[in-house]
C-alpha positions as CSV (number, residue, x, y, z in Angstrom):
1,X,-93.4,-24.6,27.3
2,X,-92.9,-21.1,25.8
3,X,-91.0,-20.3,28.7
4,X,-88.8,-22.7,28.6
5,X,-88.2,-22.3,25.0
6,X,-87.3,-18.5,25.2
7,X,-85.0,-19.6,28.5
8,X,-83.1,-21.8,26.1
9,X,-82.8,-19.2,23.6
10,X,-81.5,-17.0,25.8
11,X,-79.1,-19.3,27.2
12,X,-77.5,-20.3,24.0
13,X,-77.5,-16.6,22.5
14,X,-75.5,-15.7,26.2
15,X,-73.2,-18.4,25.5
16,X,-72.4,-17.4,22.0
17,X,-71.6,-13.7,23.3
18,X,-69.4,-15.2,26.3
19,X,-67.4,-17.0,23.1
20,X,-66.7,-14.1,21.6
21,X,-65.6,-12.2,24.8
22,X,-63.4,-15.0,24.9
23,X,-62.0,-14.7,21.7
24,X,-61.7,-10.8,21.6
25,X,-59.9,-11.0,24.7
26,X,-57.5,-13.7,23.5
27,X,-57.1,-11.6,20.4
28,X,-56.4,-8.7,22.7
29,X,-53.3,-10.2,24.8
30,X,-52.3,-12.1,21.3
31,X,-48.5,-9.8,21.0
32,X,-45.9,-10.2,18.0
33,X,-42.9,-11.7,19.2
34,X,-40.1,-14.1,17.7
35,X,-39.8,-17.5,19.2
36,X,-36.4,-19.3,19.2
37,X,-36.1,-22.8,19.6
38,X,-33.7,-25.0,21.5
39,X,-32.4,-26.5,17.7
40,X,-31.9,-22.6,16.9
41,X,-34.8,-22.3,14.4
42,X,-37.1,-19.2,14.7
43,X,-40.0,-18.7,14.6
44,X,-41.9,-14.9,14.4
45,X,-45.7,-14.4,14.3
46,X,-48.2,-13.4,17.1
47,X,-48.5,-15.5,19.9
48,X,-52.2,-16.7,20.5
49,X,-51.6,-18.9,24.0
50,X,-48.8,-19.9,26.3
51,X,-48.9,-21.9,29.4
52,X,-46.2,-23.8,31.6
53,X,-46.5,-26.8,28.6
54,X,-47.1,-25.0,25.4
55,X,-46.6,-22.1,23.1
56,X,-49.7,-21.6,20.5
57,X,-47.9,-18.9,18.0
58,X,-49.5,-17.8,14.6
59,X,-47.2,-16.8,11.6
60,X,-47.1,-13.7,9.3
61,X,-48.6,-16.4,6.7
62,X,-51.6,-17.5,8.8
63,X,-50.1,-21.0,10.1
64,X,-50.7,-22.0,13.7
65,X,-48.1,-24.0,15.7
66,X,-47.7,-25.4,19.1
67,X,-44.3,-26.4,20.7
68,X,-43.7,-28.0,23.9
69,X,-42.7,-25.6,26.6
70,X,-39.7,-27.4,26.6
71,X,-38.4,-27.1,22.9
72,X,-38.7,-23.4,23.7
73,X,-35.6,-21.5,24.6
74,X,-36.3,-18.0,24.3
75,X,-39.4,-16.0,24.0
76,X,-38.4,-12.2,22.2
77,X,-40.0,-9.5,21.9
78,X,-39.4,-7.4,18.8
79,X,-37.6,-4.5,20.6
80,X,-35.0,-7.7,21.5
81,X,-35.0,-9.1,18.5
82,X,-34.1,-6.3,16.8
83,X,-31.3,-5.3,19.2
84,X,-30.0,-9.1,18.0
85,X,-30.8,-8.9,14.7
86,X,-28.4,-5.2,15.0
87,X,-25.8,-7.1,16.7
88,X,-25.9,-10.1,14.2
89,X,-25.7,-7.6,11.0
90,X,-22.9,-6.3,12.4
91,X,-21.2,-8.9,13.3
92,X,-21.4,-10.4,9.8
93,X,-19.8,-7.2,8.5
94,X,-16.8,-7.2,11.2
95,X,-16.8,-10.9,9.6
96,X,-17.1,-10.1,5.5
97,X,-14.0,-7.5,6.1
98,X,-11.9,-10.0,7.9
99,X,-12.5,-12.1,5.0
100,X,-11.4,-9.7,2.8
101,X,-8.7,-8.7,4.1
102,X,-7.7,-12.4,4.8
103,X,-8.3,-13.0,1.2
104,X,-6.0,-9.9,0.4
105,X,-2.9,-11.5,2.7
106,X,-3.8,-14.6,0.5
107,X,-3.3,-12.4,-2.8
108,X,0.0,-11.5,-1.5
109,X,1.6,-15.3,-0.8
110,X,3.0,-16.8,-3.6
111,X,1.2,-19.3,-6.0
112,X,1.0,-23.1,-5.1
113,X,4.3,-24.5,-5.3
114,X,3.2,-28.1,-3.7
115,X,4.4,-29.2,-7.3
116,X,8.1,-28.7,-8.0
117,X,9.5,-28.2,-11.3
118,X,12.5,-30.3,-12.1
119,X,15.2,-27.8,-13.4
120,X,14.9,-23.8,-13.4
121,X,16.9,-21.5,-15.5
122,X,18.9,-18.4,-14.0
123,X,19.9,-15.1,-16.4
124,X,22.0,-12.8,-14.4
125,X,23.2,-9.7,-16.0
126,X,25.1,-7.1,-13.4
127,X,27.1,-3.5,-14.5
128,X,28.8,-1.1,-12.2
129,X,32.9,0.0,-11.3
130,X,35.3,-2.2,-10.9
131,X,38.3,-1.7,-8.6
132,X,41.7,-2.6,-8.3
133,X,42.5,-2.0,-4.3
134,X,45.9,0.3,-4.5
135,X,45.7,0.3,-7.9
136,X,43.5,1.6,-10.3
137,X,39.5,1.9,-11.0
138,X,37.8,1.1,-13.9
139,X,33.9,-1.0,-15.1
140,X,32.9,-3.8,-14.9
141,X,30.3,-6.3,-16.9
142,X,28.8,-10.0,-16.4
143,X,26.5,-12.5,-17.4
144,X,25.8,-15.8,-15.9
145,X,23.8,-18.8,-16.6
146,X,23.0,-21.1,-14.0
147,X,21.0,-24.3,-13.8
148,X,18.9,-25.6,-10.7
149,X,16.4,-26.0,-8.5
150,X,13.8,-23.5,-8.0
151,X,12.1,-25.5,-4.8
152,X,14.3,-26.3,-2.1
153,X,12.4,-27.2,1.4
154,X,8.8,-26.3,0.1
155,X,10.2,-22.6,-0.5
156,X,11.3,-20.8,-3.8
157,X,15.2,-20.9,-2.6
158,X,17.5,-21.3,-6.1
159,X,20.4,-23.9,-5.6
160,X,22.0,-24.4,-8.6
161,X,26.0,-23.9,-10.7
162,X,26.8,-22.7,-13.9
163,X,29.6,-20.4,-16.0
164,X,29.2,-17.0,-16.6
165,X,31.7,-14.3,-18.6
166,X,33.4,-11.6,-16.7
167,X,34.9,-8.5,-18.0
168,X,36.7,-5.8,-16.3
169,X,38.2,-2.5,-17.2
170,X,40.6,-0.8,-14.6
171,X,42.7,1.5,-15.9
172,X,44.5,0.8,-19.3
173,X,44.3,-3.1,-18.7
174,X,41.0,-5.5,-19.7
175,X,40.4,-8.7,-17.5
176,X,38.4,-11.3,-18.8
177,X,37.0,-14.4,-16.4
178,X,35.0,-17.3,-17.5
179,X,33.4,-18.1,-13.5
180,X,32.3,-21.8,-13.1
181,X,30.3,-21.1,-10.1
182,X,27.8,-22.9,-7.6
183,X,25.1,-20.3,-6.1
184,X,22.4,-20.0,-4.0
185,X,19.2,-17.4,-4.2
186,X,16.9,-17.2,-1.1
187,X,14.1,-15.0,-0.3
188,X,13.7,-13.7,3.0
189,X,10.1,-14.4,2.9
190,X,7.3,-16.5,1.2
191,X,5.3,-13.6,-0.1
192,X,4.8,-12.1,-3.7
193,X,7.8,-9.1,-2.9
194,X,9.7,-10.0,-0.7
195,X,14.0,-9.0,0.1
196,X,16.7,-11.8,-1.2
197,X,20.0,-12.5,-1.0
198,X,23.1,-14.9,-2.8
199,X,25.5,-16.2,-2.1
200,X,28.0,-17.3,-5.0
201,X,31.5,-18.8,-4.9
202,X,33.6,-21.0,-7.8
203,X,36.3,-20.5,-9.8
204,X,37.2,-17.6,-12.4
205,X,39.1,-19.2,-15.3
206,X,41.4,-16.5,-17.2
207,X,40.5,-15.7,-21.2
208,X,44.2,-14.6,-21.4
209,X,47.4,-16.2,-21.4
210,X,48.9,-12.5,-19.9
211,X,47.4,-13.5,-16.4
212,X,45.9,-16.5,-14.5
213,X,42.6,-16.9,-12.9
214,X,41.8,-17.9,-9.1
215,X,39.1,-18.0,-6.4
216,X,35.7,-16.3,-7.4
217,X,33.1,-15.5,-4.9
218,X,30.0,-13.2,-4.8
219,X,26.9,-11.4,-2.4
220,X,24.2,-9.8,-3.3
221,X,21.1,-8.1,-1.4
222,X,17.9,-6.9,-2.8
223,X,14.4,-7.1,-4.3
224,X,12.4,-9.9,-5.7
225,X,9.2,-10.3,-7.3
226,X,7.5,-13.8,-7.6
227,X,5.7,-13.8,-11.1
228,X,4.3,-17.4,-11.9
229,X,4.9,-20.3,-9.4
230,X,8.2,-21.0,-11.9
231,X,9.4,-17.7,-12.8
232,X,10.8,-14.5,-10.6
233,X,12.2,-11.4,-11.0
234,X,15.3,-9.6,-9.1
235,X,16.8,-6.5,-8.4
236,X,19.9,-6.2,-6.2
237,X,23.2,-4.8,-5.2
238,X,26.4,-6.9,-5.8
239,X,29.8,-7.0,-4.7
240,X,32.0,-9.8,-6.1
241,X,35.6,-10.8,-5.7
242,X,37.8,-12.3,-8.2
243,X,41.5,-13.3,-7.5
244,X,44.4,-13.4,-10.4
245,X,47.7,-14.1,-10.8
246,X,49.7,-11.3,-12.5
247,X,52.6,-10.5,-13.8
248,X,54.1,-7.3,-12.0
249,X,57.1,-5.6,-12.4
250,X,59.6,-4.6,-10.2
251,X,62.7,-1.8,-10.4
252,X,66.0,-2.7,-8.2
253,X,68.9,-0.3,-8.4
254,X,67.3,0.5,-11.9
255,X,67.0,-3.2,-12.8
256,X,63.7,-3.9,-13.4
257,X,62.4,-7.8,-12.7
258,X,59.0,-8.9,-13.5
259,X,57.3,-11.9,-11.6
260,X,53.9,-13.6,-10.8
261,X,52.2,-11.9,-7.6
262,X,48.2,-12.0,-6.5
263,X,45.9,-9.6,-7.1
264,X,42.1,-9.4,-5.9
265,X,39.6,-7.3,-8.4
266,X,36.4,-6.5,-6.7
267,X,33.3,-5.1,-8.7
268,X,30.0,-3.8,-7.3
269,X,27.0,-2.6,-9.1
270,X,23.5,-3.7,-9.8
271,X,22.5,-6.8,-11.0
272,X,19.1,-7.8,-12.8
273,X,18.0,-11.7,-12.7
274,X,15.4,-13.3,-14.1
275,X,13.9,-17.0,-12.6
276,X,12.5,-19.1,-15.4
């Protein structure tokens, strides 16, 4: 009866010890690694068992899970996972400068313009020489005022008409023009600065009984600044063309006869505008 109670003994202190083989040897091939899941999700910790139906893993925090062999797309170790975890950093860089440089293009476009305003306002004051062809050369001055629309086709093109007030200086004579004008202002492109050019043509009525007036056109090419979604600022070169009817005199075997005859007077210069 001893015997067999020592035997027992024995047996159960040998199965104990055979236990803990057991679990110092699990413990041994236990191995940090990252486990990624077929939904994405990842898990890192130390995996504790792994067969062809299940991964037993162990977190940082202490938690044990088990997931079907077949919820389990990858098995890294942290050597790989680093090497991703590289690649992922810096592909989220490559991504954040994209964005801000996307974001700096944005900056540049102009403001919302999905609402168009009604009526805009047009100031154009223009200086430079003003030339008779054949004749003489002199200055010239202008302002105009013209009324429109600031949104034409989704874009910030000005179509609009007005009057302005002319003056010209060539030689010892002074020309005065009230134009009533129809114009049009388009930038080349939608963008904060961006080139423009106009187009303007009408009818310069004479301030002076001592001529008469005639056809009035204009061009201009140059800079423009898009302030506010309703108001712009120019910058450009000019060149415009105004016809008049003139008395001229002319000497015939010392007779001298004076009649009506066409003249063109062109100025060119720089004109400022401002969009409101």
């Amino acid at each position: 009866m001893h015997i067999c109670k020592l035997f027992c003994n024995f047996a159960a202190d040998m199965r104990k010890i055979a236990l803990s083989i057991c679990f110092l040897m699990v413990l041994a091939c236990a191995h940090a690694e990252t486990i990624v899941l077929r939904t994405g999700a990842r898990v890192k910790g130390t995996i504790l068992f792994e067969n062809e139906e299940v991964v037993v893993v162990r977190t940082d925090e202490g938690a044990r899970f088990q997931y079907p062999r077949t919820d389990v797309a990858q098995v890294l170790t942290d050597a790989q996972m680093a090497e991703i975890e590289a690649k992922e950093k810096a592909e989220a860089e490559r991504q954040a400068k994209e964005l801000e440089r996307l974001q700096q293009l944005e900056a540049e476009k102009l403001p919302d313009i999905t609402t168009p305003k009604k009526a805009s306002i047009l100031v154009e004051i223009a200086g430079g020489a003003a030339i008779q062809p054949g004749e003489a050369v002199g200055g010239g001055a202008s302002a105009d005022l013209l009324v429109g629309s600031h949104h034409i086709g989704g874009r910030h093109v000005f179509v609009g008409g007005g009057v302005g007030y002319h003056g010209l200086f060539i030689g010892a004579d002074k020309y005065n023009f009230l134009p009533i004008q129809v114009a049009v202002r388009m930038p080349f492109t939608e963008q904060k600065h961006a080139p423009v050019f106009g187009v303007s043509v009408g009818y310069g009525i004479a301030l002076s009984k001592e001529y008469l007036g005639g056809l009035y056109a204009g061009a201009d090419f140059g800079y423009r600044c898009q302030m506010t979604p309703k108001s712009a600022i120019s910058v450009v070169a000019f060149a415009q063309f105004q016809q008049a009817m003139m008395p001229v005199t002319t000497e015939i075997n010392e007779l001298k006869f004076t009649h009506t005859a066409g003249r063109s007077l062109v100025t060119t210069g720089i004109k400022l505008a401002f969009y409101f």
